[in-house]
C-alpha positions in Angstrom: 35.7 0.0 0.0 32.1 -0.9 0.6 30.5 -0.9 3.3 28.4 -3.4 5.4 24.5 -3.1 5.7 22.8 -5.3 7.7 18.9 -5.8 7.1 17.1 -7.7 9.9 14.1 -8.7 8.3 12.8 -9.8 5.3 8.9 -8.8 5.4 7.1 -6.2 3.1 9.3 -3.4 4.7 12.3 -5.1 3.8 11.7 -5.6 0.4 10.7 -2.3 -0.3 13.8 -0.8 1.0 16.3 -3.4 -1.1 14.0 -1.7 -4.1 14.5 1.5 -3.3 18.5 1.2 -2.4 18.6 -0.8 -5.6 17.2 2.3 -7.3 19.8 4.7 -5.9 22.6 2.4 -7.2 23.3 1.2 -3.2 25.0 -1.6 -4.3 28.0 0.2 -5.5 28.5 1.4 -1.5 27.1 -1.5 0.4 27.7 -5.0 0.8 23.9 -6.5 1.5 23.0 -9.0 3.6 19.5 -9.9 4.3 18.3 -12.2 7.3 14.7 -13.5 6.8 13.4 -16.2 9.2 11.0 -17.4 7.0 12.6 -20.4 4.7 10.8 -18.4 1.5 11.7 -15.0 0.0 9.8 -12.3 1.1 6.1 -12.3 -0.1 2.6 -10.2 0.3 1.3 -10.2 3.4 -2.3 -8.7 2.7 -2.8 -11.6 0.0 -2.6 -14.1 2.6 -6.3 -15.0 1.9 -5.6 -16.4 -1.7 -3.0 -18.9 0.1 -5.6 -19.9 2.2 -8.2 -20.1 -0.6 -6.3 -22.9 -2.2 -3.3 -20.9 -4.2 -0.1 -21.1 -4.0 2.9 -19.2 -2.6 4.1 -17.9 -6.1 1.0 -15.9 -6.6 2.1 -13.4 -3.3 5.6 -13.6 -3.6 7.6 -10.6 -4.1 10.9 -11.4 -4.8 12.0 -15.0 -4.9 14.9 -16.5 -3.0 17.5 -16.0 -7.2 16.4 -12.7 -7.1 18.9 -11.7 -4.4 21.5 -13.5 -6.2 21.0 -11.8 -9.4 21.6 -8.4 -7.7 24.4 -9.2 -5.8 22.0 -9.3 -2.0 23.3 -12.2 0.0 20.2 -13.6 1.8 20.4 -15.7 5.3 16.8 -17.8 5.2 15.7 -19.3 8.4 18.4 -17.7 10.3 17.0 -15.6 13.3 18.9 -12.5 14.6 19.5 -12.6 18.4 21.5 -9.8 19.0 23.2 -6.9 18.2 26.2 -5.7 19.7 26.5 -1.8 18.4 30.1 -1.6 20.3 31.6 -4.4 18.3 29.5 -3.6 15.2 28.8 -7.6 15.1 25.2 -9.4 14.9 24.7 -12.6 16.8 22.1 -15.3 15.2 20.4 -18.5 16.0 22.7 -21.0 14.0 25.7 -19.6 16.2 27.5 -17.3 13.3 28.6 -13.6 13.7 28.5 -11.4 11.1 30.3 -7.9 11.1 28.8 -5.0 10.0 28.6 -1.5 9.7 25.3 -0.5 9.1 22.4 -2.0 11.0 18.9 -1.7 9.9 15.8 -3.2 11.9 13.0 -4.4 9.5 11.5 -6.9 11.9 7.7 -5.7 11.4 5.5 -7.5 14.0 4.1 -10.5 15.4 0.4 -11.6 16.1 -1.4 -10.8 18.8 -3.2 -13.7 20.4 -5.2 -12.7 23.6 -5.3 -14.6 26.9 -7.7 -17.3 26.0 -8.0 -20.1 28.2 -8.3 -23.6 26.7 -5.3 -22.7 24.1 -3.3 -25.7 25.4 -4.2 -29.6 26.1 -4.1 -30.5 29.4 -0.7 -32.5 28.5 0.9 -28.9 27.7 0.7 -29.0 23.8 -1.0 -26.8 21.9 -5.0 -27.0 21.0 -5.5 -29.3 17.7 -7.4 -26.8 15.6 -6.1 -23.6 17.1 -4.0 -21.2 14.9 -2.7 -17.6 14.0 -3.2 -15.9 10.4 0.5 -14.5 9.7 2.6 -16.9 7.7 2.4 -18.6 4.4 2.7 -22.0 6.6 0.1 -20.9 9.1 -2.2 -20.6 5.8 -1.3 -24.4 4.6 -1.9 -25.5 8.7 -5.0 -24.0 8.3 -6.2 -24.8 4.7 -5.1 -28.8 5.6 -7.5 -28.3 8.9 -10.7 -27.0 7.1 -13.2 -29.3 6.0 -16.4 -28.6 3.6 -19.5 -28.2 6.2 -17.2 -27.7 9.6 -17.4 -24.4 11.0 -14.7 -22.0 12.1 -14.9 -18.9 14.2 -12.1 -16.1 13.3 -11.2 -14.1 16.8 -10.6 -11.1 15.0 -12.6 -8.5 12.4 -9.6 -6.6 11.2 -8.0 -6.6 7.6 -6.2 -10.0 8.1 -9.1 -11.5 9.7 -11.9 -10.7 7.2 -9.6 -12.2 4.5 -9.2 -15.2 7.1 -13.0 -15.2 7.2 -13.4 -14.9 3.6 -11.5 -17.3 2.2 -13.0 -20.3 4.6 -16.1 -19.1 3.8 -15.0 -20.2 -0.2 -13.9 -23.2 1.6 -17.0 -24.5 2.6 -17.3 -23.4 6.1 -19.6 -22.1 8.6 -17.6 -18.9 9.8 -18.4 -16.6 12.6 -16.0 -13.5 12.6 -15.9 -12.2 16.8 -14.4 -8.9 17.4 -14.2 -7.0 20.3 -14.9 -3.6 18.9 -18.3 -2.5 17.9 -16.7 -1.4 14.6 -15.4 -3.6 12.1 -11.9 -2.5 11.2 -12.1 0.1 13.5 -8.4 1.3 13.5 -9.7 2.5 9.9 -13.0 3.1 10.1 -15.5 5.1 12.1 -19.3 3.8 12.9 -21.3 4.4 9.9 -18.3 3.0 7.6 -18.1 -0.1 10.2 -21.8 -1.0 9.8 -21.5 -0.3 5.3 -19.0 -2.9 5.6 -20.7 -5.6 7.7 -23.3 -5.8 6.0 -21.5 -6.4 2.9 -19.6 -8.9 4.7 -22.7 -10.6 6.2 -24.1 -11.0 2.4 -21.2 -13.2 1.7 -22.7 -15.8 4.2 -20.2 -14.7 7.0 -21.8 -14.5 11.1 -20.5 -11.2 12.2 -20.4 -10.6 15.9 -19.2 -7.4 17.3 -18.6 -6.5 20.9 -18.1 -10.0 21.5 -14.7 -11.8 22.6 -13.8 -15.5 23.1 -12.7 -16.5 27.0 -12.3 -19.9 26.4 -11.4 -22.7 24.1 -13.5 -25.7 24.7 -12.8 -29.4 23.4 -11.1 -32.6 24.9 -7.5 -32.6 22.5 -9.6 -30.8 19.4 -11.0 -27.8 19.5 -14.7 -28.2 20.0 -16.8 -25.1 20.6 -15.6 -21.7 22.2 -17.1 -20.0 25.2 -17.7 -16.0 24.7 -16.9 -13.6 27.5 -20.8 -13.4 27.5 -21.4 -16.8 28.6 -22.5 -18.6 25.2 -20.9 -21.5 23.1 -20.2 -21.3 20.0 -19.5 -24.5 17.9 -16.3 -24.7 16.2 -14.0 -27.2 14.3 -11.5 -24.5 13.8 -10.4 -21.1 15.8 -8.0 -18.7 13.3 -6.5 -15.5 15.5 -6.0 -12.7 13.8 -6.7 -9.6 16.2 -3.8 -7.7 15.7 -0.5 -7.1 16.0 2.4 -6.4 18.3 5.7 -4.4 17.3 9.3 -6.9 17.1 11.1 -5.3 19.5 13.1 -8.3 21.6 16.0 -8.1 19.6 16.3 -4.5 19.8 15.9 -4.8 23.4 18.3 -7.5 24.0 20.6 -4.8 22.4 20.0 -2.3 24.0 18.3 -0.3 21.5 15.5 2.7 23.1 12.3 1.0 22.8 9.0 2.4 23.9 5.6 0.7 22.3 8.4 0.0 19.2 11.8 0.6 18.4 12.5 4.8 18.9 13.6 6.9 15.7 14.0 10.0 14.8 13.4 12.0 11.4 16.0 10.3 9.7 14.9 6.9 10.7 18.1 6.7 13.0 17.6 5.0 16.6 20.1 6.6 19.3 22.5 4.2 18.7 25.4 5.0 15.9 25.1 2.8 12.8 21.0 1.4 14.1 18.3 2.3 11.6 14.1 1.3 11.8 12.1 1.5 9.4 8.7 -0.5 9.4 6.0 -1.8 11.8 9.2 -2.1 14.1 9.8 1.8 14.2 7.7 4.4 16.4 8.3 7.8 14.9 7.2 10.7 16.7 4.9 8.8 19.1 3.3 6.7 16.2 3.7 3.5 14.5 2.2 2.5 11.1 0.9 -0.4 10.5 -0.2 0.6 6.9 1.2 0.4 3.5 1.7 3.6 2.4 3.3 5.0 5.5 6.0 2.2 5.5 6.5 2.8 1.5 7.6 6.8 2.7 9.4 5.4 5.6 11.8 3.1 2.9 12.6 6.0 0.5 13.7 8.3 3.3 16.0 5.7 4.5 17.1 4.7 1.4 17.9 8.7 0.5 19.8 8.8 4.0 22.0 5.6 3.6 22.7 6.6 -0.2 23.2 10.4 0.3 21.0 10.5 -2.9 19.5 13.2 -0.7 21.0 14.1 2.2 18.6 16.5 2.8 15.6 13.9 3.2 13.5 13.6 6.3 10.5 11.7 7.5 7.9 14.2 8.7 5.2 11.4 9.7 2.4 10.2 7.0 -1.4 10.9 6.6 -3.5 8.2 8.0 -5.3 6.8 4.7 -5.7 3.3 3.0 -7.3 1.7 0.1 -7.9 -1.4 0.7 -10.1 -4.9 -0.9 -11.4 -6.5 2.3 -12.9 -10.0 1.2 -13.7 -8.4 -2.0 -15.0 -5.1 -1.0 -13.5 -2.0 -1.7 -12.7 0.0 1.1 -11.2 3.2 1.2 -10.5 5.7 4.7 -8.4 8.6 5.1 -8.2 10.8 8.0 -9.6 10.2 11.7 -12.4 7.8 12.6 -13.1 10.0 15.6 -13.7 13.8 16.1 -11.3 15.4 16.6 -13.1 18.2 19.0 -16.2 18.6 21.1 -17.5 20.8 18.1 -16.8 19.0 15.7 -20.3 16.7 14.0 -20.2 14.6 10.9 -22.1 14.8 7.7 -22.8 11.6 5.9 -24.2 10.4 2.4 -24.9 6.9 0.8 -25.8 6.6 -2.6 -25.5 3.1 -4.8 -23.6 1.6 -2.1 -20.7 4.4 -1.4 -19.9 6.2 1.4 -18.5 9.7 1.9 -17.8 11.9 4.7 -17.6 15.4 5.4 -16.7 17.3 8.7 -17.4 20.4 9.8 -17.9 22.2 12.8 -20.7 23.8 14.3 -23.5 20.8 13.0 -26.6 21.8 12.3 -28.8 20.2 15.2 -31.8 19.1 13.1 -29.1 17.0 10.3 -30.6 13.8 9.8 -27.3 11.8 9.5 -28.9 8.5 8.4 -28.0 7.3 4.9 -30.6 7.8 2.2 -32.4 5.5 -0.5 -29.8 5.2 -3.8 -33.2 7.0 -5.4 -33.6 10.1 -2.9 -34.3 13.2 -4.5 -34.8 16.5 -2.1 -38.6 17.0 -2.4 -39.6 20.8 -3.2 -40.6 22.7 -0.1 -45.0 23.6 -0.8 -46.8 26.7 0.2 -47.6 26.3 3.8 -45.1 23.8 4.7 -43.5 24.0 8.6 -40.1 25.2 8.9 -38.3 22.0 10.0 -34.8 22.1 11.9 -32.9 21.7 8.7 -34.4 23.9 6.0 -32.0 26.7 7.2 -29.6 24.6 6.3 -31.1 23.7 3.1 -32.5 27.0 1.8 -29.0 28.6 2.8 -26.4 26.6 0.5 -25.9 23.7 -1.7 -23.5 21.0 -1.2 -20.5 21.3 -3.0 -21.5 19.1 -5.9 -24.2 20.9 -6.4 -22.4 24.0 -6.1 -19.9 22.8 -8.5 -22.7 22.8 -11.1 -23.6 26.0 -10.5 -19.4 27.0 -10.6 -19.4 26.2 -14.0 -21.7 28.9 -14.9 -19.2 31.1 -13.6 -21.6 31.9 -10.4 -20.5 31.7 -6.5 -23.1 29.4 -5.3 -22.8 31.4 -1.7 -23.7 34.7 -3.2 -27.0 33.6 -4.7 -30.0 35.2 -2.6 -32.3 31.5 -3.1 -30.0 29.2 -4.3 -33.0 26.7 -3.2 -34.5 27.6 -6.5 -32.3 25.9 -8.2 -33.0 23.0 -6.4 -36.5 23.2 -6.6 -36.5 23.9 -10.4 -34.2 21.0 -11.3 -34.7 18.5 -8.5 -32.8 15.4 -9.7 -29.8 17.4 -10.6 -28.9 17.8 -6.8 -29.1 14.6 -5.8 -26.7 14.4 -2.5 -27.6 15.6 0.7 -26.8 19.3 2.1 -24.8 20.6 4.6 -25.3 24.0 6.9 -23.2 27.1 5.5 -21.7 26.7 9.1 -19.3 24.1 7.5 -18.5 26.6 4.8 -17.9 29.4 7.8 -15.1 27.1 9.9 -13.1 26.9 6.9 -11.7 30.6 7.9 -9.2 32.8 6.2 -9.2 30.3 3.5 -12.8 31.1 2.4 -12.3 33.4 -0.1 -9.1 31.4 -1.6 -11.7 28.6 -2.2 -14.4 31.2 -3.1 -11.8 32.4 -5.9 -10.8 28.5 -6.6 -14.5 27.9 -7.5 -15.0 30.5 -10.3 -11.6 30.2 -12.0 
């Protein structure tokens, strides 16, 4: 007999783990049932933007509302979930139905985060004409049906969301002013320097970028009219889109009695303390941490998916590594690791060249490093008879970047062993284009020195 598996939730997460129980032939031991809230099947929530720009909701959608049939998923649209009872192994939802089951899974993601902005509401109680969220296919059609060629917008908000909210009434016709409190653009995923690459990039599209700013009030008389920044000055606006962040679903879980801290609490297996309750998602805090990204949630599904099945019993979730590559308002971006260091020692070293960015750490920085980015054109210049020692050239007479000392790899050479490898440079100048780091980075790499010294001359 099959059992009952309950999915609350039918966002990105969702739809990713119906693919991979699909895969590992789940419907052969569970009965699905999927409850979504939205009226649609589930869709692509990062493409939100080409909604907005004037497309439809085909173009994002991921699996439309016959697909569940044709596998044999039942699907409950616009039908909420308001509790849980984990005794009775029954679910409780907004139409007044209860549905048995015997596996529960929460897949309720999150909810937008709108700050405490005066001004949100008429004085008759009813919300602000011209005030909305960026999270829904409808809140894109709200939106797009507001917007007006030569009216101007301001979108609280300069994370991934909102810079696709940004670009896309920019397209429109609009006068757009992105306000984020950070000083960093898309700070949860990028650091300083990659912050600043990326508003300027945005700024070139026509987009006003103010960071460190905040809005404090919504000004206008039934309309929005202007908005009032924490600082004290008005911005003009026809239009005010939030999209500065997002908050964890966790009032049904609560209202069931499921641990919650900052999100519903799971362990390795994805399992919450109460028998039969799975997370996965933007829902699920795992080890401290919850993932608002892709890739992390992708892991998150298969694990689950190997634990419900017993495809592999053996499968655990041990946490992902923080990285994304993303297209923010048509810009590639790409991040991976920490935006901040780590340790007291630890100093960046930074490159630009033709517009990219790339970063490399190490400890023990070299006090003189000029960590400004260079022309797209910089060459090192050779070092002249009777030139001053400078703060760096111990640095630069002492190794090559890796690169360059990839170059000299391939003649079968360690590029640390060479007594002036700043010959080289001096002799063939446009060959060693990027920037140099101390042989202190080399040094903190430790006991693994010599297994990348042998990896370099294999």
């Amino acid at each position: 007999m099959r059992k009952r598996l309950a999915i609350i939730g039918n966002g990105m997460a969702a739809s990713r783990l119906l693919d991979e129980l699909l895969r590992r032939n789940a419907g052969e031991s569970f009965e699905i049932t999927v409850f979504g809230e939205e009226p649609r099947g589930s869709y692509n929530r990062i493409l939100l933007g080409r909604v907005l720009s004037g497309g439809e909701p085909d173009e994002i959608t991921l699996k439309p509302r016959e697909w569940y049939a044709e596998r044999g998923v039942a699907f409950r649209s616009g039908v909420r979930v308001t509790q849980v009872d984990p005794v009775g192994r029954k679910l409780a939802t907004s139409d007044g139905d209860s549905h048995p089951y015997d596996v529960c899974v929460f897949a309720t993601g999150s909810s937008p985060l709108v700050p405490r902005v005066a001004g949100l509401k008429s004085d008759d109680g009813t919300p602000r004409d011209g005030v909305h969220v960026f999270r829904t296919i409808e809140d894109c059609i709200a939106i797009r049906e507001r917007a007006r060629p030569g009216s101007s917008a301001v979108v609280v908000g300069g994370g991934l969301l909102g810079l696709e909210a940004a670009k896309a009434l920019c397209d429109l016709g609009l006068h757009v002013t992105v306000l984020h409190l950070d000083a960093v653009l898309m700070n949860a995923q990028l650091d300083r320097f990659g912050g600043e690459l990326l508003q300027r990039a945005i700024e070139k599209m026509g987009i006003f970028v103010r960071t460190g700013s905040s809005a404090d009030e919504v000004l206008g008389n039934g309309h929005v009219e202007a908005v009032k920044l924490r600082s004290g000055e008005v911005v003009p606006a026809d239009l005010v889109v939030f999209a500065c962040g997002i908050v964890p679903r966790v009032d049904v879980a609560k209202a069931s009695g499921v641990p919650v801290k900052r999100a519903i609490l799971v362990n390795d297996l994805l399992a919450t303390s109460v028998p039969g309750v799975y997370a996965v998602g933007e829902c699920a805090e795992h080890e401290g941490k919850v993932y608002g990204l892709v890739q992390p949630i992708w892991e998150q599904c298969a694990v689950l998916a190997d634990v419900l099945t017993g495809a592999n019993p053996r499968s655990r979730y041990q946490g992902s590594k923080v990285y994304a590559r993303l297209k923010v308002a048509g810009v590639e971006v790409a991040s991976f690791g920490v935006t901040d260091a780590e340790f007291p020692t630890d100093g960046p070293r930074r490159q630009a060249r033709r517009g990219d960015a790339r970063r490399l750490c190490g400890s023990r920085a070299c006090p003189g490093a000029d960590v400004r980015p260079r022309r797209a054109d910089a060459t090192q210049p050779p070092r002249r008879a009777g030139d001053r020692a400078g703060p760096h050239d111990r640095c630069r007479t002492r190794s090559l970047q890796l690169q360059s000392c990839k170059r000299i790899r391939d003649r079968g050479r360690d590029p640390r062993r060479l007594r002036h490898p700043a010959r080289a440079l001096r002799r063939h100048p446009r060959r060693h284009r990027l920037r140099l780091v101390p042989r202190a980075a080399y040094d903190d790499v430790g006991d693994a020195r010599e297994d990348r010294s042998r990896d370099w001359l294999k």
